[in-house]
Every structure is written in C-alpha cells, then in structure tokens.
C-alpha positions as MATLAB code, in Angstrom:
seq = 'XXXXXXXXXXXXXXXXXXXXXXXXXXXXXXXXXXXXXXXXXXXXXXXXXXXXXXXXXXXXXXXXXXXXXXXXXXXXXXXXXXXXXXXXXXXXXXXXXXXXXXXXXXXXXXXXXXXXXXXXXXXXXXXXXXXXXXXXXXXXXXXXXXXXXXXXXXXXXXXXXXXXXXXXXXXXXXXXXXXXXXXXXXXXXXXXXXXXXXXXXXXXXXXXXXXXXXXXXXXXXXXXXXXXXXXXXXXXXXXXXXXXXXXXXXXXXXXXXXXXXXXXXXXXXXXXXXXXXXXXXXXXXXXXXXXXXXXXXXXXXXXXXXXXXXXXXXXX';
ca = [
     -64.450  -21.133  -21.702;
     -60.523  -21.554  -22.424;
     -58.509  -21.483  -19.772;
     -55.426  -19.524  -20.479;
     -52.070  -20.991  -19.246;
     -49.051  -18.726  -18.972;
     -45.921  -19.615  -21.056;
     -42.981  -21.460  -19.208;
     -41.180  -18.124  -20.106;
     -43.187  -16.217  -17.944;
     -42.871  -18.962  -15.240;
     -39.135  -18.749  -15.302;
     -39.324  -14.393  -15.038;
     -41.559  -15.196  -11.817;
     -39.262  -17.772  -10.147;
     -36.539  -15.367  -10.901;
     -38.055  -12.326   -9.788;
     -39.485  -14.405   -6.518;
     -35.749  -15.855   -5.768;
     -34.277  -12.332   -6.332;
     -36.043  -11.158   -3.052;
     -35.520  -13.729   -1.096;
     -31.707  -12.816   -1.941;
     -32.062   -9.723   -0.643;
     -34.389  -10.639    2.464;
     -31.756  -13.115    3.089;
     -28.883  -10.639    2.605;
     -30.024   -8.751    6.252;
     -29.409  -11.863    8.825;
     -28.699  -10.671   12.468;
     -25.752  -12.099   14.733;
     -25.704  -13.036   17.736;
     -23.623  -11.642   20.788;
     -21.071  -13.994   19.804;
     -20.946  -12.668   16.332;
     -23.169  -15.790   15.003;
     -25.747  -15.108   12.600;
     -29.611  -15.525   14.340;
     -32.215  -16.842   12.340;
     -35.230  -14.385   11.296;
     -37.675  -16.609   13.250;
     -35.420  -17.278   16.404;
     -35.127  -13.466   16.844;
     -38.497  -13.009   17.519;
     -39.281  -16.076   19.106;
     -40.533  -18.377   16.736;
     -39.724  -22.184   16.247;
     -36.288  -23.450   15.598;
     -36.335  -24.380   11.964;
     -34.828  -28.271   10.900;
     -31.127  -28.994   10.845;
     -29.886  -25.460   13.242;
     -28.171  -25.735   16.347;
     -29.121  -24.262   19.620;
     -27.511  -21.724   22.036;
     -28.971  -20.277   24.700;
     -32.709  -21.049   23.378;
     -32.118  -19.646   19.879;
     -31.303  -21.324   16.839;
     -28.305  -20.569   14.327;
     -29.144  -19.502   11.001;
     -28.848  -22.150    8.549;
     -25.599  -22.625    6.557;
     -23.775  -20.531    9.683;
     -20.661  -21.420   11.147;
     -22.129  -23.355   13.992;
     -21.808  -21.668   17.865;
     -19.395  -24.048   19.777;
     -19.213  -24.288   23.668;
     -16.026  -24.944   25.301;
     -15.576  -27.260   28.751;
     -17.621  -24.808   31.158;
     -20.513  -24.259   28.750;
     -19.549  -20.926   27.476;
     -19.810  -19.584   23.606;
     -16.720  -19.376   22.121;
     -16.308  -16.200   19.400;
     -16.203  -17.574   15.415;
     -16.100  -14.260   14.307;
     -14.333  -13.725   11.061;
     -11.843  -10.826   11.212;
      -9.049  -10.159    8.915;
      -5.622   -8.976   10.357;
      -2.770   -7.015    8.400;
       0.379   -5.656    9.979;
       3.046   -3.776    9.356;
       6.903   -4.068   11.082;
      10.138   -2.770   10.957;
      12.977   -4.594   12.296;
      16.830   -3.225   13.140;
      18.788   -7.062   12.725;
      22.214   -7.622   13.283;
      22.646   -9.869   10.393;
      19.917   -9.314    6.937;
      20.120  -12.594    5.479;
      20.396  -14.785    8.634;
      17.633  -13.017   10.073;
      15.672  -13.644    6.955;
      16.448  -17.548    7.252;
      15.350  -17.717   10.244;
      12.060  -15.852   10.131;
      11.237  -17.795    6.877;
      12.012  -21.453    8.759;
       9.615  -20.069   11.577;
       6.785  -18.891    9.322;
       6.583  -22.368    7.836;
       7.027  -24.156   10.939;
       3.592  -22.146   11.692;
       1.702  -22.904    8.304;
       2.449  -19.958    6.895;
       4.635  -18.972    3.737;
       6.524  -15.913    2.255;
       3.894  -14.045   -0.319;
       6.068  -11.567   -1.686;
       9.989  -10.576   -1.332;
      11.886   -7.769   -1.853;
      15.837   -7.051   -1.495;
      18.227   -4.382   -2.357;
      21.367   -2.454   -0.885;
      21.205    1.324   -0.276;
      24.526    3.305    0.264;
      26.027   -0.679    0.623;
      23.647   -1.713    3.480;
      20.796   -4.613    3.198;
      17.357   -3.598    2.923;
      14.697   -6.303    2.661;
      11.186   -6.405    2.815;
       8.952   -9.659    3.191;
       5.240  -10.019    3.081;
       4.439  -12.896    5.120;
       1.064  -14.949    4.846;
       0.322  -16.840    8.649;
      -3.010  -18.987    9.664;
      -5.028  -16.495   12.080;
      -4.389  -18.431   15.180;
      -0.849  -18.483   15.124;
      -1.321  -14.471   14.585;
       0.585  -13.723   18.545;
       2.949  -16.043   17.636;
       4.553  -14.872   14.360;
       4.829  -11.652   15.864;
       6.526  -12.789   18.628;
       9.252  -14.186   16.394;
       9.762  -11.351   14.752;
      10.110   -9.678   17.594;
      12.757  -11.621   18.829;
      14.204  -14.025   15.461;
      16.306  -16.071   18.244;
      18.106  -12.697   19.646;
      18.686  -11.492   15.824;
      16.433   -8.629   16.308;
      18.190   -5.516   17.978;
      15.045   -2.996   17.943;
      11.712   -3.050   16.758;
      11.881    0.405   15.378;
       8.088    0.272   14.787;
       4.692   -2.097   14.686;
       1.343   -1.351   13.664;
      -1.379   -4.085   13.348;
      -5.241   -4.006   11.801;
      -8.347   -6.285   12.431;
     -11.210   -6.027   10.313;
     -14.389   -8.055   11.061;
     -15.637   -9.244    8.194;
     -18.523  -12.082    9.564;
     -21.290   -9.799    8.414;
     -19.766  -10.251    4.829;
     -19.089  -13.906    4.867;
     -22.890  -14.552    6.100;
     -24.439  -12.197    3.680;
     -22.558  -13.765    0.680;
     -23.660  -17.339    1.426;
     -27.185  -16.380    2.181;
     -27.373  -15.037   -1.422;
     -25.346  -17.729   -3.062;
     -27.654  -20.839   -1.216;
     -30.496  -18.854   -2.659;
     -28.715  -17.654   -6.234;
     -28.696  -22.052   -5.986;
     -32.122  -22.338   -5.496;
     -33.014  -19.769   -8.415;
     -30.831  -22.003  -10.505;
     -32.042  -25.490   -9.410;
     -35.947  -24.248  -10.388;
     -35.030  -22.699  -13.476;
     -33.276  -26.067  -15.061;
     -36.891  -27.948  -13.738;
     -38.443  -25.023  -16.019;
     -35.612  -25.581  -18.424;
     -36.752  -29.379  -18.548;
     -40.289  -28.793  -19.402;
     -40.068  -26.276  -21.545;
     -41.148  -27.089  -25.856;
     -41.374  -23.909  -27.516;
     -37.577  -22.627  -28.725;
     -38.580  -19.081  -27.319;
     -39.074  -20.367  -23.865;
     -35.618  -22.629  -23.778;
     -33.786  -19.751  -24.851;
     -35.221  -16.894  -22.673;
     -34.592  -19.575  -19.480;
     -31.391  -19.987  -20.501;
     -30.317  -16.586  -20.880;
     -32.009  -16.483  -17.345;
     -29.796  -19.105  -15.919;
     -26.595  -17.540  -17.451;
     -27.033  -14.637  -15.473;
     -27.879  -16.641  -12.609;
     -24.530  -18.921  -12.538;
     -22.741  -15.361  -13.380;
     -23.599  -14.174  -10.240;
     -23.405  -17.608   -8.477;
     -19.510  -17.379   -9.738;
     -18.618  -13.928   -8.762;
     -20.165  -14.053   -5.226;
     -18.577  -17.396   -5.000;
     -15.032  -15.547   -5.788;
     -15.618  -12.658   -3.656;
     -16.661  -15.554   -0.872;
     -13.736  -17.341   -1.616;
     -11.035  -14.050   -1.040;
     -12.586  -12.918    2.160;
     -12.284  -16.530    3.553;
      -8.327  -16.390    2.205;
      -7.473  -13.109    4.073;
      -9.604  -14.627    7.310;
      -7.413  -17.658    7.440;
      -4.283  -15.952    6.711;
      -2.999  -12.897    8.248;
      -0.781  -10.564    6.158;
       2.431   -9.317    8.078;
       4.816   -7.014    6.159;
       8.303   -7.112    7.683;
      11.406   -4.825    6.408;
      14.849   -5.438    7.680;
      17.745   -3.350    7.907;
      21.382   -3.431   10.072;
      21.509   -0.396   12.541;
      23.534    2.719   11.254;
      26.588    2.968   13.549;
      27.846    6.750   15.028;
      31.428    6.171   12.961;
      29.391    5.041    9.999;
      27.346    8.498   10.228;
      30.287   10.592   10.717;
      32.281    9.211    8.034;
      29.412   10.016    5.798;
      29.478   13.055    6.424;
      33.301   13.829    5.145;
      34.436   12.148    2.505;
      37.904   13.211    1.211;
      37.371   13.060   -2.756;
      34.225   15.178   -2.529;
      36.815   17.958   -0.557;
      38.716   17.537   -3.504;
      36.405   18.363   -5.998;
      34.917   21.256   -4.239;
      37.973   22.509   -3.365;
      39.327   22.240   -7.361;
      35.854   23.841   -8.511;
      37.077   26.575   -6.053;
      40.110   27.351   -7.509;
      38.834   26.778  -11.247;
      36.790   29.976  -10.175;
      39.575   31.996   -9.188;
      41.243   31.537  -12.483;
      38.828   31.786  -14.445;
      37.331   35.292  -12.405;
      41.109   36.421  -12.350;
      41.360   35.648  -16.213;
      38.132   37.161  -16.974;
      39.268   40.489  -15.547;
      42.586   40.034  -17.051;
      41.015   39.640  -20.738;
      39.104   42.969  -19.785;
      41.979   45.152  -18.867;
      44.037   44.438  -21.981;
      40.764   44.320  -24.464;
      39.006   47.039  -22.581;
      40.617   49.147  -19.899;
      44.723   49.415  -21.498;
      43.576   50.957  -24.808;
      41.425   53.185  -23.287;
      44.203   54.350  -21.097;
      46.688   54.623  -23.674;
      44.248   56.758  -25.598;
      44.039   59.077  -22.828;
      47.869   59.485  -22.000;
      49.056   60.279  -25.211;
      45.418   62.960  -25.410;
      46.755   64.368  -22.054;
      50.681   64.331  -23.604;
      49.429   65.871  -27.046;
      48.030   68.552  -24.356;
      50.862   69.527  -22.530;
      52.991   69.743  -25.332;
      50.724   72.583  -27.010;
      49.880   74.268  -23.967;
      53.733   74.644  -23.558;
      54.292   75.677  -26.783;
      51.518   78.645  -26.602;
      52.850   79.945  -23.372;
      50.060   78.436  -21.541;
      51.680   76.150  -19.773;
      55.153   77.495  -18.814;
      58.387   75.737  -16.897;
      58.866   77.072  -13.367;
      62.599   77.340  -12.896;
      64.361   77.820   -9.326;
      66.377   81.144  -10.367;
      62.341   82.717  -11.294;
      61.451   81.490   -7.908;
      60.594   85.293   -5.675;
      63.048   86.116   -2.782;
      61.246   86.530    0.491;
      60.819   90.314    1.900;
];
C-alpha cells in the first residue's frame, strides 16, 4: 500500500488555519487588579510558564508590560489610558501668553501639534493643540492655569481618560502570534518544490505580513496617544464694559440709518406728490368745470335762480 502524503499547500492552509485561532484565543487575555494582563494558566492556578514575572503568586502574561512594586512592596498601576482636554483661557496679553506656554510645554517634553490664530472685531483669538508625555499631564495644566500670572480666568476646562490597556494587550497577543504564523509558513515556504505550492504559501504569507502591518500601525497610534496627552487651549483678552458699550453705538451706523430715514420721507412724500398731479388734479379739474358747466345751465333754465336781498320776505 501507498502511503499518501498531503501537499505542502495543504500544510501551509493548516498552519494558517491552526495560528488563526490561537489569534483569537489569544485576543481574550484577563488583567489583573492592577490592570496587568493574567496569563490563561495563572488564572486558574496552573504553573507559571518560562520567562513571566510574579505578583502576588500569579504570573504576567507573556509579552505584558511587566507589574512593578514600589519601596513598600505594593503594585504600582501600568495601565494605559489616553487623556484629551479641552481649555479656554481669558490672558492679558495673546502672544506673550502664547510664548510662554509654548517654552513650558517643551521644557516638559511636549510640543505644539497644531496652531491656529486670527483677530475677530480687532481682538486676538488663538487656539493651540498641545501634545505633553502622560506624566507631566497635572503639570501642563497647571501652567495653563496660571502662564506666570498671564492667565486672568479660566473661563472653562474639561478633561477625558480613556483606558485603552485591554487594546494594547489584545493587539500584541495577535501580532506575536500573526509572527509565529509567518515564521512557519517561510519553513513551509523553504521546503516546498512544486510551483503551485510556493505560490499558494506565498499568497498565504502576504496576507499574513498585511495584517502583521496594520495591527502593527493601529499598535503603534494607541501607544502615541498613551504617551502623549492632547490639550487644546484657545486664548482670548477679556472684553472690557467700555469696549461693550461702545459697540453698541457707533456714530456712522446713526448716520446711515438716520439718512435711510429721511431717503424714505422723500421718496413717500414724492410718491404721493407724483399721484396727486398724475392722478388726483385731473380728476378734480374734470369735476369742477362738470359741476361749473352745471350751474351755468341750471341758471340759465330757471332752475337754479339768484336770491337777491330786495326778494328777501318782510317779517309779519
């Protein structure tokens, strides 16, 4: 009897198909209470696998940021959490205030991400995104708050934090593994003769490194926005009560109102005027000399006569 060997091909769809669901057994890693992933074995008990460290009896999950202990034995937090923020600040100088909050962020290890500037009604508007490492999070805002006694009111702040641990842990879990897939299928690669089976691994390790790159990216920005908080900050110079009031008279708008007024007069006054001699005078004319040519002929047949004083009767 023969015995029937399967083709490297079919080798390769196995390995891939076998490495696919340890990806997504991987993918579902528990943390600890300090936000550290556990390892599958260590959460029920089991042995502590090579190369993980230990807290409290149970091992880290491999490739996890490691749990560190601080001088009285304690865990200390490694959580990953991504913090955004929003402020609005009243300054009593725009561009000084920008100097100096730009000299502080770098003095921190942060830099300006994005800038914007403009004038409104001739008063400085600016708004600046600000990137800052995650520890020195209290302390940027702190500046702001205060940019050396620059900062008259903090008209208002609003922060974020976002944990994203979970995230980070899942998407090394499935690259390490994604590596694996990759490492066995260029051994397969290596042995394989027949074109069919070179080309069918191949096309299975392009979509491996395809995925291997994209996770890697998506890895990549979530570490970014961990590291560095965002802070968006918008200055402005307080609106003073003369300011306001001044605003709301100004002299050549009077004016024009005022000449808009009068334009209406004339021109209702001329309107009617137009009327009366186009309209209104002809038709009176008309009707005096209609009322004269009346009088005169009910005078001359008798039906209209003169009164005279001598026709006048004396009393009785």
């Amino acid at each position: 009897m023969r015995t029937i060997r399967p083709s490297i091909a079919r080798i390769a769809l196995i390995a891939s198909v076998l490495v696919a669901a340890a990806a997504c057994g991987g993918a579902s890693a528990s943390l600890s209470p300090v936000g550290n992933p556990v390892a599958p074995d260590a959460a029920t008990g089991g042995g502590q696998g090579e190369g993980q460290g230990v807290v409290d009896g149970q091992p880290a999950a491999s490739g996890a940021p490691p749990i560190t202990e601080d001088g009285f034995g304690a865990a200390v937090d490694d959580a990953r959490i991504i913090r955004t923020g929003t402020i609005q600040l009243e300054v009593t100088d725009v561009p000084t205030a920008l100097v100096t909050a730009r000299n502080g962020i770098r003095a921190m290890g942060g830099y300006v991400g994005a800038s914007q500037t403009e004038n409104i009604d001739d008063r400085p508007y600016a708004t600046i995104t600000y990137r800052i490492p995650a520890d020195r999070w209290e302390d940027a805002l702190d500046l702001l708050r205060g940019l050396n006694g620059l900062t008259s009111k903090v008209v208002s702040e609003q922060t974020a934090a976002v944990e994203v641990t979970g995230q980070v842990i899942d998407l090394e879990a499935r690259i390490r593994n994604l590596r694996s897939s990759e490492t066995a299928l260029q051994k397969i690669a290596g042995g394989a003769t027949r074109i069919s089976d070179v080309l069918e691994v191949e096309q299975q390790l392009t979509n491996v490194r395809g995925q291997i790159e994209q996770l890697s990216a998506a890895l990549a920005d979530l570490q970014d926005r961990a590291g560095f908080a965002t802070v968006t900050a918008t200055y402005s110079v307080p609106l003073v009560a003369v300011d306001v009031a001044a605003r709301g008279w100004e002299p050549g708008v009077v004016v024009d109102e005022a000449t808009a007024s009068l334009v209406n007069v004339l021109q209702a006054l001329t309107t009617a005027g137009i009327w009366f001699a186009i309209v209104w005078l002809p038709l009176l004319l008309v009707m005096g000399v209609l009322v004269a040519i009346g009088v005169f002929v009910g005078r001359r047949l008798g039906l209209i006569g003169r009164r005279r004083s001598g026709d006048l009767p004396l009393p009785g």
